[in-house]
OpenMM code with the backbone's topology and positions (N, CA, C; nanometers):
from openmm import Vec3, app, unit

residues = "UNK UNK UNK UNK UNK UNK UNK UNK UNK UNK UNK UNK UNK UNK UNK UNK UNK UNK UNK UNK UNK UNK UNK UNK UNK UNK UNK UNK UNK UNK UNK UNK UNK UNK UNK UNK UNK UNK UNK UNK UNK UNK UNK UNK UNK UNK UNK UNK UNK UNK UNK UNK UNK UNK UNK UNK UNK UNK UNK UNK UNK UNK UNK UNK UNK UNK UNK UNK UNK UNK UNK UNK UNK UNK UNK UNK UNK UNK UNK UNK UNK UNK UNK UNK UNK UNK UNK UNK UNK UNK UNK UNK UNK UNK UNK UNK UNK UNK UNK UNK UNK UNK UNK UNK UNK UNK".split()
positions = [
    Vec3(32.0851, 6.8042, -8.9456),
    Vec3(31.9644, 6.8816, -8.9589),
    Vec3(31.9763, 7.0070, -8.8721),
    Vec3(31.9819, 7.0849, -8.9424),
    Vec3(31.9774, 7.2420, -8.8629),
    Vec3(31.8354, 7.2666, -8.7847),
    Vec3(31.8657, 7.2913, -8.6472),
    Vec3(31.7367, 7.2988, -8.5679),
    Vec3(31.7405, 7.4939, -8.5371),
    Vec3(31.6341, 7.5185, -8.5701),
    Vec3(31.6243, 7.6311, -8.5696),
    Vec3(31.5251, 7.7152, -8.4057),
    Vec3(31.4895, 7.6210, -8.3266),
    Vec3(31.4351, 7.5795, -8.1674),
    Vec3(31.4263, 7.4158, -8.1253),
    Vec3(31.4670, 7.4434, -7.9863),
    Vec3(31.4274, 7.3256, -7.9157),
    Vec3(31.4068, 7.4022, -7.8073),
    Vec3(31.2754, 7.3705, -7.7535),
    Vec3(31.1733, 7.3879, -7.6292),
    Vec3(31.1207, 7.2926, -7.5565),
    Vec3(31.1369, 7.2960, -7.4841),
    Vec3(31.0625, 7.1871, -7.3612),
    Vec3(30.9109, 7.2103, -7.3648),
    Vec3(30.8289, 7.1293, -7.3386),
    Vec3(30.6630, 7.1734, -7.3545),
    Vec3(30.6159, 7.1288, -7.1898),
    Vec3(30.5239, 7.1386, -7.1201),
    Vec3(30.4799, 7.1826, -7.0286),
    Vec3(30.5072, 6.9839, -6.9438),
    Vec3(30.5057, 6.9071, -7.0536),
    Vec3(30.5382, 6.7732, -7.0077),
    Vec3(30.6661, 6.7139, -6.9829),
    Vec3(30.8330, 6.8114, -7.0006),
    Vec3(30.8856, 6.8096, -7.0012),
    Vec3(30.9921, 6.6931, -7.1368),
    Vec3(30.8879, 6.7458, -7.2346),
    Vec3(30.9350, 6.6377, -7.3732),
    Vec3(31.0170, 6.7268, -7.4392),
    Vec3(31.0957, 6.6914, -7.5561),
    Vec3(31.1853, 6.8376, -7.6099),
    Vec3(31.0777, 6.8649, -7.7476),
    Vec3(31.0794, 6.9802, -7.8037),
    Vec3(30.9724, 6.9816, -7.9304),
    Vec3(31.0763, 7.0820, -8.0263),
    Vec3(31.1114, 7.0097, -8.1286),
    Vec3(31.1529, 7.0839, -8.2510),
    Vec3(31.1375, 7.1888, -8.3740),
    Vec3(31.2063, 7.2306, -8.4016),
    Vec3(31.1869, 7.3278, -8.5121),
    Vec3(31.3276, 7.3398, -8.5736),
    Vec3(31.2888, 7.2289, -8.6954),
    Vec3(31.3813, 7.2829, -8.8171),
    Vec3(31.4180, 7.4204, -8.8900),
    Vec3(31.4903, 7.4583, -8.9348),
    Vec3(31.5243, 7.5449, -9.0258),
    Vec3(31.4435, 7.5719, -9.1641),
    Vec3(31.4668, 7.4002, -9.2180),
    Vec3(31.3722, 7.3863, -9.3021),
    Vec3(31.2011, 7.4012, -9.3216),
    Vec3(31.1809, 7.3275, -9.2370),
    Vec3(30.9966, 7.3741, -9.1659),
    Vec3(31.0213, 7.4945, -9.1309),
    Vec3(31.0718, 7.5666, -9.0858),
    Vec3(31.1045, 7.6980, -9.0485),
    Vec3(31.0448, 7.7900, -9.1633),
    Vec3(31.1375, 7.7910, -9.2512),
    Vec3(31.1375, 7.8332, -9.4110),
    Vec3(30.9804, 7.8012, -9.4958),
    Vec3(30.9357, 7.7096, -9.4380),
    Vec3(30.8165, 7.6365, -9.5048),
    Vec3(30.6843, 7.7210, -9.4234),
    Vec3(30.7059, 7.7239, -9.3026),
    Vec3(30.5962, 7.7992, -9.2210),
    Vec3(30.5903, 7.9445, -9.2724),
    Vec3(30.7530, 8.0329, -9.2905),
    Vec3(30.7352, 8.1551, -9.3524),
    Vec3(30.6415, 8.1731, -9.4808),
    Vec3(30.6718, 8.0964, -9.5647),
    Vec3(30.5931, 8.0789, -9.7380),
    Vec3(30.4922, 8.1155, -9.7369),
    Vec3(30.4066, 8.0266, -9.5789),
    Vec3(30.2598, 8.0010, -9.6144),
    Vec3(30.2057, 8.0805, -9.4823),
    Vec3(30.3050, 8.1516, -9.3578),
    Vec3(30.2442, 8.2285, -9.2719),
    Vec3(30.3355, 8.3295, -9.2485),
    Vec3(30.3520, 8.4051, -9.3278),
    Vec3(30.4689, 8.4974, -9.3247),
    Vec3(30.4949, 8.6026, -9.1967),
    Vec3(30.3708, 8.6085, -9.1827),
    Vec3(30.3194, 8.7005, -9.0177),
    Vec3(30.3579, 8.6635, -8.8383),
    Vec3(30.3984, 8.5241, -8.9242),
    Vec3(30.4678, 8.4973, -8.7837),
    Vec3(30.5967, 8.5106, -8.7336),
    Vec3(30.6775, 8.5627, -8.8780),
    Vec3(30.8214, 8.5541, -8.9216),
    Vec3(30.9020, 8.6233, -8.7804),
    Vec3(30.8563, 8.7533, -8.7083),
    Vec3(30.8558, 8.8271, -8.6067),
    Vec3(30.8292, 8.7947, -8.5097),
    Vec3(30.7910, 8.6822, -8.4205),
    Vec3(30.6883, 8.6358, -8.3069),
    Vec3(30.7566, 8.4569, -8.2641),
    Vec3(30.8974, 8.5183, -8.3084),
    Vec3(30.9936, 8.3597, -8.2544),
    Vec3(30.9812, 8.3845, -8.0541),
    Vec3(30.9831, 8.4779, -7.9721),
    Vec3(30.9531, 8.4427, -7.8730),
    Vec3(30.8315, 8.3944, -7.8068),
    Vec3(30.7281, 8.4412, -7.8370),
    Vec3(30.6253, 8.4153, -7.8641),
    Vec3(30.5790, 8.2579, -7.9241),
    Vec3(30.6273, 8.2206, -7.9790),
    Vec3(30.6385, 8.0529, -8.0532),
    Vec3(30.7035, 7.9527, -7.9360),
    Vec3(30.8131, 8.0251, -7.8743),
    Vec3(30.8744, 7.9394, -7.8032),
    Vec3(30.7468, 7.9244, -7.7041),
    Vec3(30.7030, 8.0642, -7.6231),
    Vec3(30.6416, 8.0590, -7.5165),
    Vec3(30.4847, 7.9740, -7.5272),
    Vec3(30.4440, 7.9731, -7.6649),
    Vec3(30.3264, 7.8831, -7.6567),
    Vec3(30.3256, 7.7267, -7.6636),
    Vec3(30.5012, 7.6984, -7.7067),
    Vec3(30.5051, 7.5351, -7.6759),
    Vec3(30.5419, 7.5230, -7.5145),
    Vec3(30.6362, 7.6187, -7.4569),
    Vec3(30.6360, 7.5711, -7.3072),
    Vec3(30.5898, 7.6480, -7.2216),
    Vec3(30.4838, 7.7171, -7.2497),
    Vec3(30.3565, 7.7451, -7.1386),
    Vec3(30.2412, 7.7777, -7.2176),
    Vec3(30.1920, 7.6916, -7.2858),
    Vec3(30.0715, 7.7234, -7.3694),
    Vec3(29.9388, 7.7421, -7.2640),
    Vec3(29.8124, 7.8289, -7.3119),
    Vec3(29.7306, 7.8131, -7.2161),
    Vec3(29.6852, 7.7085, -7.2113),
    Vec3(29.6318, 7.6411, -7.3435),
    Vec3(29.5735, 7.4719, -7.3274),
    Vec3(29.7011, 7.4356, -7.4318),
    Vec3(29.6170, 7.3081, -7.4643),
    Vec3(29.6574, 7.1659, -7.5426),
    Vec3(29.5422, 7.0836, -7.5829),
    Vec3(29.5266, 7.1290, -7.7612),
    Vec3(29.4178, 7.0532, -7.7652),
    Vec3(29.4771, 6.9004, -7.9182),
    Vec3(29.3713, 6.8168, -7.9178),
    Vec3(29.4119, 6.7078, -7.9865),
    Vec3(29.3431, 6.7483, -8.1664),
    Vec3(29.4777, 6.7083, -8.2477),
    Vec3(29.4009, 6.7586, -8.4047),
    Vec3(29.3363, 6.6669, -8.3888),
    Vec3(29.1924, 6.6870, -8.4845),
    Vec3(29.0968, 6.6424, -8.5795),
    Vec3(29.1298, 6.5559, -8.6646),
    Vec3(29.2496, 6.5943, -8.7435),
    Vec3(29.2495, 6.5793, -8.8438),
    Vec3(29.3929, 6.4753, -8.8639),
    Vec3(29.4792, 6.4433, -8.7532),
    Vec3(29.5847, 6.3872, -8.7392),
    Vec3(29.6502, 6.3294, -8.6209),
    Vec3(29.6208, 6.2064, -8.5929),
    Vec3(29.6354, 6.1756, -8.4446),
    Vec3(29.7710, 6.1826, -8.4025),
    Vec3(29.8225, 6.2168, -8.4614),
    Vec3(29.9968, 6.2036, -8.4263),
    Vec3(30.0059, 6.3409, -8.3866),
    Vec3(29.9222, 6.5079, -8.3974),
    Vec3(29.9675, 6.6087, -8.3595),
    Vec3(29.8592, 6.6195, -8.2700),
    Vec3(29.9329, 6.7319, -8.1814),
    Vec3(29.8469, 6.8224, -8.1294),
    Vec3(29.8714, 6.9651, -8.1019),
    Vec3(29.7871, 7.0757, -8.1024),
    Vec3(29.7573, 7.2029, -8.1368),
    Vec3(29.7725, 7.2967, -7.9965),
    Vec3(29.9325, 7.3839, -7.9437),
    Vec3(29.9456, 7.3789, -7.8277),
    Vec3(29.8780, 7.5721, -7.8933),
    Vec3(29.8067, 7.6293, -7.7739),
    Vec3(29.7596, 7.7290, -7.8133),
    Vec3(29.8004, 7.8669, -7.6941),
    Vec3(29.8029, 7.9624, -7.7491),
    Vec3(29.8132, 8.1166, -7.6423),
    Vec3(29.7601, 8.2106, -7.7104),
    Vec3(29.6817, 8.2702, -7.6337),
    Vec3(29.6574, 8.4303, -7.6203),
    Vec3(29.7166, 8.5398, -7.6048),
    Vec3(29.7724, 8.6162, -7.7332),
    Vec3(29.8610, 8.7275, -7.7236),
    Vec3(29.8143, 8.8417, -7.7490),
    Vec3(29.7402, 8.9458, -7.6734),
    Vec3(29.7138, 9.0747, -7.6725),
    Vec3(29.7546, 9.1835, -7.7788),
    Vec3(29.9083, 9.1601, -7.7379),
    Vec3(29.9656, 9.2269, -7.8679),
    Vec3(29.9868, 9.2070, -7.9729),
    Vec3(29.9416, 9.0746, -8.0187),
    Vec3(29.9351, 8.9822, -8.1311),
    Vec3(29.8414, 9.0606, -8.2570),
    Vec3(29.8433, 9.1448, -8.3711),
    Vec3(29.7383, 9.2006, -8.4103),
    Vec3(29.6350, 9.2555, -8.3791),
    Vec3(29.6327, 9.3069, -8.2685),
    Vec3(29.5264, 9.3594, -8.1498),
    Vec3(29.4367, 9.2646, -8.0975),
    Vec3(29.5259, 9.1004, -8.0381),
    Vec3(29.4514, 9.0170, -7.9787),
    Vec3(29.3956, 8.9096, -8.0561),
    Vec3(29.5274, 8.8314, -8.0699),
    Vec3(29.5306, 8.6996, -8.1000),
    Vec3(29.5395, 8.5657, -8.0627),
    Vec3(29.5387, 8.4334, -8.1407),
    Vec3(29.5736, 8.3317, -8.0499),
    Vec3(29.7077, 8.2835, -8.1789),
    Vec3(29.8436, 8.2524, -8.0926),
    Vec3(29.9113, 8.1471, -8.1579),
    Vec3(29.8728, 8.0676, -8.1257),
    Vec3(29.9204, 7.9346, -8.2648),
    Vec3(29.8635, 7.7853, -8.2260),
    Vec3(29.9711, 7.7133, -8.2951),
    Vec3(30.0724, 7.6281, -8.1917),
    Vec3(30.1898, 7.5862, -8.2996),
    Vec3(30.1237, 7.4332, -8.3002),
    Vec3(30.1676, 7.3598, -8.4266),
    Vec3(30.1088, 7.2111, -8.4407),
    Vec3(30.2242, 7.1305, -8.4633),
    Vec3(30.1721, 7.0658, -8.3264),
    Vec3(30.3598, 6.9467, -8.2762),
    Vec3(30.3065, 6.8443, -8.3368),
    Vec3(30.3872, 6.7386, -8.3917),
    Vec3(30.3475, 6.6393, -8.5045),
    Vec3(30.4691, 6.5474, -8.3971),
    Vec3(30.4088, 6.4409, -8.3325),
    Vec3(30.4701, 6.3487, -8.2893),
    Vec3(30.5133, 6.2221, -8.3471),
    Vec3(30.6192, 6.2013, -8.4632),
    Vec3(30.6833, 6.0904, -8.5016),
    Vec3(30.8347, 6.0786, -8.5137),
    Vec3(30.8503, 5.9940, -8.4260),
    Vec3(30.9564, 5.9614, -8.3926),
    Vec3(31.0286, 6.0288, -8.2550),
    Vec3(30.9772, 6.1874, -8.2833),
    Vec3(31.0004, 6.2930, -8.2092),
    Vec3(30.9217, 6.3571, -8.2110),
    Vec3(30.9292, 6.4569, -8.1330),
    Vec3(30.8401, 6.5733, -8.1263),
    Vec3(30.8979, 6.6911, -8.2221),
    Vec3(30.7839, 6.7622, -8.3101),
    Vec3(30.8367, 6.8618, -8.4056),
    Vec3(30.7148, 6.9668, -8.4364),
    Vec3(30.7613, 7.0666, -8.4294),
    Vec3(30.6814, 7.1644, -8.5671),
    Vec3(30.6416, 7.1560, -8.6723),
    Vec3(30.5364, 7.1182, -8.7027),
    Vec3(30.4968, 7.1044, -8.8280),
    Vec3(30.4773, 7.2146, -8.9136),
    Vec3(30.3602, 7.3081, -8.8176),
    Vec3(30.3029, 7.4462, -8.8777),
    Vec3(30.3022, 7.5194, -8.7534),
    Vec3(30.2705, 7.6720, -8.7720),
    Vec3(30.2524, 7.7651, -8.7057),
    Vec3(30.1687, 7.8838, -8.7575),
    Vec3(30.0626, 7.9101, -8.6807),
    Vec3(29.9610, 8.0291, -8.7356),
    Vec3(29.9384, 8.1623, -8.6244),
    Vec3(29.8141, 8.1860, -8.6911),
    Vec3(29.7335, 8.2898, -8.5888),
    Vec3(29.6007, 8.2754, -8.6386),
    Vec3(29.4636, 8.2734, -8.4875),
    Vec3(29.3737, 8.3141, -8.5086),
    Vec3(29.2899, 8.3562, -8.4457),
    Vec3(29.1951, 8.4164, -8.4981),
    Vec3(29.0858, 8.5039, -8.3817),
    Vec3(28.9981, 8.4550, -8.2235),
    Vec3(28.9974, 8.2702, -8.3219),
    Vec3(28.9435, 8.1975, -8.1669),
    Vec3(29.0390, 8.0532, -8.2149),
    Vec3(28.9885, 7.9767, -8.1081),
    Vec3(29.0221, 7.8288, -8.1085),
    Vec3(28.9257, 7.7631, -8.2061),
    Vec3(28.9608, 7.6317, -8.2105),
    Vec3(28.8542, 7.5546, -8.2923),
    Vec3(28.8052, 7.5352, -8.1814),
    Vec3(28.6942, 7.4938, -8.2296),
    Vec3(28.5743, 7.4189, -8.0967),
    Vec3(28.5620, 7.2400, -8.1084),
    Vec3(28.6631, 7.2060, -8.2057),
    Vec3(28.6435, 7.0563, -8.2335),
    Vec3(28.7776, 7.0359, -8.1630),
    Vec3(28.7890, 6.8871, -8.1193),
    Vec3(28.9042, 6.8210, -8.0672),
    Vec3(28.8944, 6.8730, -7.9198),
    Vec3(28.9276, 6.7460, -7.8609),
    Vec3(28.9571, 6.6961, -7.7525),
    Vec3(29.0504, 6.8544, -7.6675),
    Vec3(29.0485, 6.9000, -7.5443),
    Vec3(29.1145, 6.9533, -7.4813),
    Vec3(29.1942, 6.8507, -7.3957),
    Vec3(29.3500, 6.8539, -7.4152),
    Vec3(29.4249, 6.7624, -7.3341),
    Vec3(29.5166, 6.7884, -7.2303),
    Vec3(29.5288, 6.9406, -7.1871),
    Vec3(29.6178, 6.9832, -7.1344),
    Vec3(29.5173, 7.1611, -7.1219),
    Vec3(29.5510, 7.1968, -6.9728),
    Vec3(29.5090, 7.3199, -6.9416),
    Vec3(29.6007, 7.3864, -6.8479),
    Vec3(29.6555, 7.5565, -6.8625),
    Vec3(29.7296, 7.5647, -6.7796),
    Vec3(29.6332, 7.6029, -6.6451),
    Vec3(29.7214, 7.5481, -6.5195),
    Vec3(29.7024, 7.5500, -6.4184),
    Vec3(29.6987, 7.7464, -6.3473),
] * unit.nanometer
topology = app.Topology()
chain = topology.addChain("A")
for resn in residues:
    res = topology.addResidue(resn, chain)
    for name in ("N", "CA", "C"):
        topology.addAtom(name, app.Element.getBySymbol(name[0]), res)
């Protein structure tokens, strides 16, 4: 399996990114295609860590990037089975306000 990142996250776990999911995140968020340092830096120093809603196996590591579209948030979504991985990757104007906060940076 071609890994296209491995990052350490603030708990010292490793978190993945296929090639393939890679390819799959472009399709459907093409805007992030540019913002691979940026991706790394929000799995291993995200400002929080919050828990999905919608999938107990991920959670939603998030940052605030200024230069991001004139002031954005990345939010990459680590899907914990078996391993830790990338599922998806976006951008948006705020956080959700649902789910658990599990992690804050210091």
């Amino acid at each position: 399996m071609n890994e296209r990142l491995r990052i350490n996250n603030p708990f010292g776990e490793e978190v993945i990114l296929t090639e393939i999911v890679w390819q799959e995140i472009l399709q459907k968020h093409p805007e992030v295609k540019n913002l691979i340092s940026e991706i790394e830096r929000t799995v291993s120093e995200p400002d929080f860590i919050k828990e999905s809603i919608y999938d107990s196996r991920s959670t939603l590591y998030y940052t605030f990037h200024s230069h991001v579209f004139g002031g954005k948030y990345i939010v990459v979504v680590v899907k914990s089975v078996e391993r830790n991985y990338i599922s998806t990757i976006y951008i948006t104007n705020k956080p959700s306000s649902k789910g658990k906060i599990l992690w804050t940076k210091k």
